[in-house]
C-alpha positions in Angstrom: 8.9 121.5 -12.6 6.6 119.8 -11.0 4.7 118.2 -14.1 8.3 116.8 -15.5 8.7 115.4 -11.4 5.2 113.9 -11.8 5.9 112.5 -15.1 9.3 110.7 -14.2 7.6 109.3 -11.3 4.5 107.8 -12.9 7.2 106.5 -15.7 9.4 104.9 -13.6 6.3 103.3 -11.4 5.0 101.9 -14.8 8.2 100.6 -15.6 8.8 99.0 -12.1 5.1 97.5 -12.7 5.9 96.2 -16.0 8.7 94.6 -15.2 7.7 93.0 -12.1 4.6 91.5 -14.4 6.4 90.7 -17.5 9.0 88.6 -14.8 6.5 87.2 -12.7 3.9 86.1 -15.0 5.9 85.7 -18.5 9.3 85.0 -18.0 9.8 83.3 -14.7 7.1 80.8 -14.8 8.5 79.6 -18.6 12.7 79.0 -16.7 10.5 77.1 -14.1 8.5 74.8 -16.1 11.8 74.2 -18.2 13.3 72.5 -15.1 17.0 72.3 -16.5 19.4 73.4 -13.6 20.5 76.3 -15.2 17.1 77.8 -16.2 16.3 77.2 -12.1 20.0 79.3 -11.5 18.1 82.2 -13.7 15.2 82.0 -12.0 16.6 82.3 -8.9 19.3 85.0 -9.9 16.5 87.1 -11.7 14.6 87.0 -9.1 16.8 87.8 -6.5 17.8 90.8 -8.7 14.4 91.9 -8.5 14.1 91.9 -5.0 17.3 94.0 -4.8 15.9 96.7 -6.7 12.7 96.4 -5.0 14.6 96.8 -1.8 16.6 99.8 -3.4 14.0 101.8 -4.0 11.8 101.5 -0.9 15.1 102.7 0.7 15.1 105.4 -1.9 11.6 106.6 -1.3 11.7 106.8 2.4 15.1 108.9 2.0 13.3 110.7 -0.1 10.4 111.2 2.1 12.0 111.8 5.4 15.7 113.2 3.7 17.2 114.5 7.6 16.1 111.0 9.6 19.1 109.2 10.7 21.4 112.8 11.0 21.8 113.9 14.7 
């Protein structure tokens, strides 16, 4: 159990990773050196996507973590 935990967690870290690096240094930087309005509106959306799911799971690892804080 705990190798097939370990394994899902280092795969979805290396995912996360690989995604925030192929956006960041690949895919963004190309829609913002276009300069057309609506490559700027994917910019802006994609990256606004990816701080949603970078909030979403920082809330999911500290539920995760600490699974009774915020019950009384």
């Amino acid at each position: 159990m705990f190798a097939t935990k370990l394994t899902l967690i280092l795969l979805g870290a290396l995912l996360y990773l690989g995604g925030t690096c192929t956006w960041f240094i690949w895919i963004c930087p190309d829609l913002v050196g276009t300069g057309t309005t609506e490559a700027l509106l994917y910019a802006f959306a994609g990256t606004c996507a990816w701080l949603l799911i970078t909030f979403g799971l920082a809330v999911h690892i500290i539920k995760q973590a600490r699974p009774t804080a915020g019950k009384r």
